[in-house]
PAGU-726217 format. One record per residue (C-alpha): x, y, z; residue in one letter. Coordinates in steps of 0.02 Angstrom, whole numbers. Layout:
// PAGU-726217
(drenti (X Y Z) 'A')
...
//
This chain:
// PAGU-726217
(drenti (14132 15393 3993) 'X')
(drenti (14167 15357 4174) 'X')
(drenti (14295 15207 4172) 'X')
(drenti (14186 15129 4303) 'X')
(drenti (14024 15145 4191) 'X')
(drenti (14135 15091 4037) 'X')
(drenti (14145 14897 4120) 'X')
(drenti (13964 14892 4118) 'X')
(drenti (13940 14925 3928) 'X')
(drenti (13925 14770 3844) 'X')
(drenti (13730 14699 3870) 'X')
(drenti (13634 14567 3776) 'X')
(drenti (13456 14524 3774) 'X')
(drenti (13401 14362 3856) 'X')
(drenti (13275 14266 3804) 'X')
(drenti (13147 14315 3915) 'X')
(drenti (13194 14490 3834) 'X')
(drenti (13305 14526 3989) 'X')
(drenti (13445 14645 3917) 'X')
(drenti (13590 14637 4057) 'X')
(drenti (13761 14733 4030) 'X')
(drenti (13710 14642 4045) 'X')
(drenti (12819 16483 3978) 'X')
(drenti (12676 16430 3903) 'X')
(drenti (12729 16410 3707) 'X')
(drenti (12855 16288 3634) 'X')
(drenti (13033 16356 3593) 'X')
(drenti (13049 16405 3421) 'X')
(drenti (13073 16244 3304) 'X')
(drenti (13065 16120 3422) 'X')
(drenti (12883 16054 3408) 'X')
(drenti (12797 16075 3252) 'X')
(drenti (12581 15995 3270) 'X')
(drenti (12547 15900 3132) 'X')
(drenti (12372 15851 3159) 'X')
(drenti (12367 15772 3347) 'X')
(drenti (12554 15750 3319) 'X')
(drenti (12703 15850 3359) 'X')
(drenti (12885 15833 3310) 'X')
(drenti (13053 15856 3419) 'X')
(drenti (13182 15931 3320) 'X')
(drenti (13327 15885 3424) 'X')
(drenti (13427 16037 3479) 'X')
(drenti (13616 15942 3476) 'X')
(drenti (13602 15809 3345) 'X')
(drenti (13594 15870 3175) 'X')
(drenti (13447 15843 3060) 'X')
(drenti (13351 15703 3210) 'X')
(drenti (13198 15751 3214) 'X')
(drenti (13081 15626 3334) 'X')
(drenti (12894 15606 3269) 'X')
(drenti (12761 15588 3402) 'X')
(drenti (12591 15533 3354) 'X')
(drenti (12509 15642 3501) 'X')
(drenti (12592 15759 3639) 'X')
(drenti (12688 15627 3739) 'X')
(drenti (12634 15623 3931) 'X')
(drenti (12711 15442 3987) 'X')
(drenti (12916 15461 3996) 'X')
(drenti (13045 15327 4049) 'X')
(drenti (13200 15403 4111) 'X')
(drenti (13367 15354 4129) 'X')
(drenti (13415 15441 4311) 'X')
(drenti (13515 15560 4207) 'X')
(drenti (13382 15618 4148) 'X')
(drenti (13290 15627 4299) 'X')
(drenti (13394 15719 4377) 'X')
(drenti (13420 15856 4236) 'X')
(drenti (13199 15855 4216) 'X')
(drenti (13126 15855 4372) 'X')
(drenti (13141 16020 4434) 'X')
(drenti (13043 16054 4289) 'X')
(drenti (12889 15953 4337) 'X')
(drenti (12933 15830 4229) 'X')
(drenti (12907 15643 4323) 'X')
(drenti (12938 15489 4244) 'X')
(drenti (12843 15334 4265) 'X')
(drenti (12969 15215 4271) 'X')
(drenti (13166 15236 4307) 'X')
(drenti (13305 15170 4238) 'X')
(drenti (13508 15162 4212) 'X')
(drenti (13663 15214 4326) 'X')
(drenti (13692 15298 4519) 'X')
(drenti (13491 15318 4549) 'X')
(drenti (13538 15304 4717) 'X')
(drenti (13685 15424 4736) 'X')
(drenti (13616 15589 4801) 'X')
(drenti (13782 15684 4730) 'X')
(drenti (13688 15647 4556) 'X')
(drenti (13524 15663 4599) 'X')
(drenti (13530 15807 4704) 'X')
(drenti (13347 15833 4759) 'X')
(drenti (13252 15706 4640) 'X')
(drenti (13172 15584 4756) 'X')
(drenti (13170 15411 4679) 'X')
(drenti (13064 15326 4796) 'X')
(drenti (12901 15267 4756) 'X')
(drenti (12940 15273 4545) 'X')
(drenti (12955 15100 4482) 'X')
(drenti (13117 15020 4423) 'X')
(drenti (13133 14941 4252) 'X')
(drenti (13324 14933 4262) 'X')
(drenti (13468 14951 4360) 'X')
(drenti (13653 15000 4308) 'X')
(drenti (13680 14923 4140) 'X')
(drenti (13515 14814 4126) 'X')
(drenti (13341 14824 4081) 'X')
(drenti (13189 14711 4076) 'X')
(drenti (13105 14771 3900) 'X')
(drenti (12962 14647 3935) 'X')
(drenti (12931 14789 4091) 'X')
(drenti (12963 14935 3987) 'X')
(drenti (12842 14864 3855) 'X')
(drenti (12716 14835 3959) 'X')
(drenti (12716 15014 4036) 'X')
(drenti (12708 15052 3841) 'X')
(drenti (12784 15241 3873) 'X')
(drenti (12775 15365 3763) 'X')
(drenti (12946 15424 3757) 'X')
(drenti (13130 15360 3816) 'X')
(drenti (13256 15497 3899) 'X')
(drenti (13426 15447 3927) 'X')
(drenti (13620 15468 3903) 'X')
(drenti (13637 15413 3722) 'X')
(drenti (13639 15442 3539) 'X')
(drenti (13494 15438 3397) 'X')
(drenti (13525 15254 3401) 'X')
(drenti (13484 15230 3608) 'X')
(drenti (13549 15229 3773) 'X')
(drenti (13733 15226 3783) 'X')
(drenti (13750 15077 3888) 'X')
(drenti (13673 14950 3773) 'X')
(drenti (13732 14865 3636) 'X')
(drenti (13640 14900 3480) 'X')
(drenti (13519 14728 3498) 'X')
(drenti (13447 14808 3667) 'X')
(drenti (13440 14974 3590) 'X')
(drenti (13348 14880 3444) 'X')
(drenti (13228 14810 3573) 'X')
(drenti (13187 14968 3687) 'X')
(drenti (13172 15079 3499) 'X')
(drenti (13028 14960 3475) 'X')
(drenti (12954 15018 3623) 'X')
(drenti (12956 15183 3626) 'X')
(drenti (13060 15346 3529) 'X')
(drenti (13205 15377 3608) 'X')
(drenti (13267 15550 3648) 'X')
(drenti (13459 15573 3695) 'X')
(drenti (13502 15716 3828) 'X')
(drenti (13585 15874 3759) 'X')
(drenti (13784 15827 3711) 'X')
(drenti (13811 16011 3687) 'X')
(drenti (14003 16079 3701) 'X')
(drenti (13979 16179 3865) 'X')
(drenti (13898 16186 4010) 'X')
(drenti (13813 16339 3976) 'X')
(drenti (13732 16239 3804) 'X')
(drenti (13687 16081 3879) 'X')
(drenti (13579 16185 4021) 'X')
(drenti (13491 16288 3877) 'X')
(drenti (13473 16136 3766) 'X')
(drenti (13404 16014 3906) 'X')
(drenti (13294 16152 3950) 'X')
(drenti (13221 16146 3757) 'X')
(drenti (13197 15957 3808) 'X')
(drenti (13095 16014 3942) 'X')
(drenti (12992 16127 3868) 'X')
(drenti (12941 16003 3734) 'X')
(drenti (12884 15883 3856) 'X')
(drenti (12794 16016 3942) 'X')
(drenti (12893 16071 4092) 'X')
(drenti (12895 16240 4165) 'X')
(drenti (13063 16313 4104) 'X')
(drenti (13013 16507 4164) 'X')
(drenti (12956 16468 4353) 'X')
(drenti (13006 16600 4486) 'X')
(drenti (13115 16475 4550) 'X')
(drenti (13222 16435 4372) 'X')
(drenti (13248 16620 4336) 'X')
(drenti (13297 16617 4511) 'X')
(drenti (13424 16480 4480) 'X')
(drenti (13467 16575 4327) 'X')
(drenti (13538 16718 4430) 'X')
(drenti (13606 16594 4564) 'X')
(drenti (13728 16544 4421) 'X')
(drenti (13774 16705 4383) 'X')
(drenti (13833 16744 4535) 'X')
(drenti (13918 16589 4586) 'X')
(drenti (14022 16618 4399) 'X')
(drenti (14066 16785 4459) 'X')
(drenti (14120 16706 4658) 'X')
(drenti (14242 16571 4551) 'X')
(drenti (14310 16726 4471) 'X')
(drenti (14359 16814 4620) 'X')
(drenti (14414 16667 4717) 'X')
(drenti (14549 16621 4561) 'X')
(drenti (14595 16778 4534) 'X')
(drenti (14641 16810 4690) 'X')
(drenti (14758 16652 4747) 'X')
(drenti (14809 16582 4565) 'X')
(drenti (14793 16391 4627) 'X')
(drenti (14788 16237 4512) 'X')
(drenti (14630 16146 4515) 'X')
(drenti (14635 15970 4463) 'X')
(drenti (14496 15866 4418) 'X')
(drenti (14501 15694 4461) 'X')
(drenti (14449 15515 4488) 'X')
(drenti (14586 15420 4573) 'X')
(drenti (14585 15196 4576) 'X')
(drenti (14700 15097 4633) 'X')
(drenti (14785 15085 4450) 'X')
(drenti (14799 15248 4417) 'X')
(drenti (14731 15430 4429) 'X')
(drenti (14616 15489 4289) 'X')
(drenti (14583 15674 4287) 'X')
(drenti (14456 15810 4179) 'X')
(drenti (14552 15901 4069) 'X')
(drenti (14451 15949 3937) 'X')
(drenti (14259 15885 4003) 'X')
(drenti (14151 16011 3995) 'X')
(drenti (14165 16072 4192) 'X')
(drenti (14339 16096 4163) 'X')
(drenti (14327 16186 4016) 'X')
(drenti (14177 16314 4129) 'X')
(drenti (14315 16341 4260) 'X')
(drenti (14441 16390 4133) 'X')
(drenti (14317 16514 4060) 'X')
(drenti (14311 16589 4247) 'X')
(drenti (14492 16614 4254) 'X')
(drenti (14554 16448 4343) 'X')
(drenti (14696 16358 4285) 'X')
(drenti (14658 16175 4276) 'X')
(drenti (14788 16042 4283) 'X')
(drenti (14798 15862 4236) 'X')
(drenti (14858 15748 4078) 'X')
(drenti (14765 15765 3922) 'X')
(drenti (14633 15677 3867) 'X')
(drenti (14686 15541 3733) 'X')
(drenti (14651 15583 3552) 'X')
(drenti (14509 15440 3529) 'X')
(drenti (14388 15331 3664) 'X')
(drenti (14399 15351 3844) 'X')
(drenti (14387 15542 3878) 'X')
(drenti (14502 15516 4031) 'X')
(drenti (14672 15583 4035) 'X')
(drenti (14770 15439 4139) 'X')
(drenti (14897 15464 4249) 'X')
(drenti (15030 15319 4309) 'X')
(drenti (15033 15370 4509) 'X')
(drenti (15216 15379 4500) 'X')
(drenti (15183 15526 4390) 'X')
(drenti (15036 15608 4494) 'X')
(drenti (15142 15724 4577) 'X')
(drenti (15215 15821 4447) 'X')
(drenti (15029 15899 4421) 'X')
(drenti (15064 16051 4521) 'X')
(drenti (14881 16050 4593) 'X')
(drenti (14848 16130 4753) 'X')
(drenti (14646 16089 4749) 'X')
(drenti (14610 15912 4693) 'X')
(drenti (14414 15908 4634) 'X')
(drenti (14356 15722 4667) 'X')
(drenti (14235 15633 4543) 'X')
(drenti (14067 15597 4672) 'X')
(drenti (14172 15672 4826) 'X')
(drenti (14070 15667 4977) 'X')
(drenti (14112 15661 5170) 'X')
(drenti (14128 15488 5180) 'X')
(drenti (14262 15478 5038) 'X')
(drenti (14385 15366 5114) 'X')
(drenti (14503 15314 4955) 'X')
(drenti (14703 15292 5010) 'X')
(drenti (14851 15253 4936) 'X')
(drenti (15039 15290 4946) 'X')
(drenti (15045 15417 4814) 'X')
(drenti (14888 15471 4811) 'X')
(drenti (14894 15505 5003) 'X')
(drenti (15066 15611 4966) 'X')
(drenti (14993 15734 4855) 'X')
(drenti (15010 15915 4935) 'X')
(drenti (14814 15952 4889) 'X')
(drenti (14761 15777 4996) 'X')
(drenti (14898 15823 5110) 'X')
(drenti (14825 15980 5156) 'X')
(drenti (14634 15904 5150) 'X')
(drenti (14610 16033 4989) 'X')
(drenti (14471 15906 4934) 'X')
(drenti (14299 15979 4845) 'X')
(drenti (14184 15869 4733) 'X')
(drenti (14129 15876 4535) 'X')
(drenti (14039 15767 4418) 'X')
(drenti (14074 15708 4250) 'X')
(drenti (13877 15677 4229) 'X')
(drenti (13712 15717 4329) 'X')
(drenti (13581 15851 4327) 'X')
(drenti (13612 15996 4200) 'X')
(drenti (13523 16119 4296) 'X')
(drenti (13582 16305 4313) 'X')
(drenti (13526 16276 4498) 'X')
(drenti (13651 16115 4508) 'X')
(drenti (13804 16212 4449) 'X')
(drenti (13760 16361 4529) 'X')
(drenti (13797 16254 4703) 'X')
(drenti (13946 16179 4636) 'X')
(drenti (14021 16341 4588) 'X')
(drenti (13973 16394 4756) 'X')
(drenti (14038 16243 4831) 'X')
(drenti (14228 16269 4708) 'X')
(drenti (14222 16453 4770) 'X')
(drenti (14234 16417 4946) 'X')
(drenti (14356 16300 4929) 'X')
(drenti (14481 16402 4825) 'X')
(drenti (14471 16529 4938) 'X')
(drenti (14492 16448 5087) 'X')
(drenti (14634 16340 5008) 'X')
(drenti (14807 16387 4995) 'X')
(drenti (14972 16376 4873) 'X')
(drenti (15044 16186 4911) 'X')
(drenti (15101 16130 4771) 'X')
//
């Protein structure tokens, strides 16, 4: 969990019900008609299966979610949840005009109800949205099924399995355009290939504060550039809770990384300090972006292995 997300976790219900943190068929198994019913079997959590009395048109989505569905054709009617507005996440999913039940780590279930959706989409588990405590979860169940994204090992997985989500809720997961993206991703594995092999530079993954640096080892976009040859440095992630690995600054520099991937790096990135501002991959403005969440799309990681490509190879051995 980003650590920054993490501080917004705890959320109880107010009384006004104010919970603040405050392709044509159906994949095989995933939607079974019973009557005017149909029935998600959930392709990551064991044995969930998600009973719908009729094909569900009217989705809520986290911006997760969003982001990961819409190229599909799949709109939701209302939005909720974390970084709606940061374009690194949402890549092309325009927002505007798609009303707001919720923002960060709140939501107004007296909204949601009255919407009364059909379905819930968000980061979460089979009990809810990961962000609320299990009274709001309690709450927004009452509303509607919920259906967790994909938490599938790799990237690879959690692109097939949120494409199963998808399909259920009748997107259009064999377009011109996805088997397009489809091949986009191919390529752009094979570019990262070529670009490690060739220089042999560590790649760090990273989310610096002003306490201390917390880098990717082991998330599941680190793990995808190790499979493509890269060697990716950074602490280890602690055996239980926060994902992070964490890294006292003092200690940053013995990381021999000579490209430092930056958790929502854009242009405008402006964080400084001492240490951080001494590292030989900062030093030498070897800066690229990554995210920890967003849209699983084969089109969205075929631009950031694009994106990692032409920054390896136009990076050089520093540290």
């Amino acid at each position: 969990m980003n650590r920054r997300l993490a501080l917004a976790a705890l959320v109880s219900a107010s009384a006004l019900l104010l919970a603040s943190c405050a392709s044509g068929d159906v994949a095989e198994g995933q939607a079974a008609d019973a009557g005017d019913g149909v029935t998600l079997v959930h392709p990551t959590l064991d044995g969930l299966e998600i009973d719908f009395d009729a094909q569900p048109e009217d989705i809520v989505m986290d911006c997760y979610a969003y982001s990961s569905l819409h190229e599909y054709g799949i709109e939701p009617i209302a939005l909720f949840g974390f970084e709606c507005d940061n374009a690194f996440v949402m890549g092309d999913a325009d927002v505007s005009g798609i009303p707001v039940v919720g923002k960060d780590g709140e939501i107004d279930v007296e909204k949601l109800a009255e919407l009364r959706p059909d379905a819930i989409i968000g980061q979460g588990t089979a009990d809810g949205w990961q962000w609320f405590d299990e009274d709001v979860n309690a709450q927004i169940t009452r509303v509607a099924p919920f259906v967790a994204l994909p938490g599938s090992e790799t990237i690879d997985e959690r692109i097939a399995d949120t494409r199963e989500i998808a399909e259920f809720f009748g997107g259009d997961v064999a377009s011109e355009e996805i088997l397009a993206s489809d091949e986009a991703l191919d390529a752009a594995k094979t570019a990262v290939s070529a670009a490690v092999a060739e220089n042999g530079l560590g790649i760090m993954l990273a989310s610096p504060t002003k306490e201390m640096l917390y880098t990717g080892v082991g998330f599941a976009q680190a793990d995808l550039l190790e499979e493509l040859g890269a060697t990716v440095v950074g602490a280890e992630a602690p055996a239980t809770g926060n994902p992070w690995g964490q890294v006292a600054w003092e200690d940053a520099s013995s990381y021999p990384a000579d490209v430092v991937l930056v958790e929502g790096y854009t242009d405008d990135f402006s964080f400084s300090a001492d240490l951080w501002d001494a590292l030989p991959a900062v030093k030498a403005g070897q800066l690229g972006a990554w995210s920890s969440k967003g849209a699983m799309t084969a089109s969205t990681y075929a631009q950031w292995l694009t994106d990692v490509a032409e920054l390896v190879s136009a990076s050089a051995k520093v540290a």
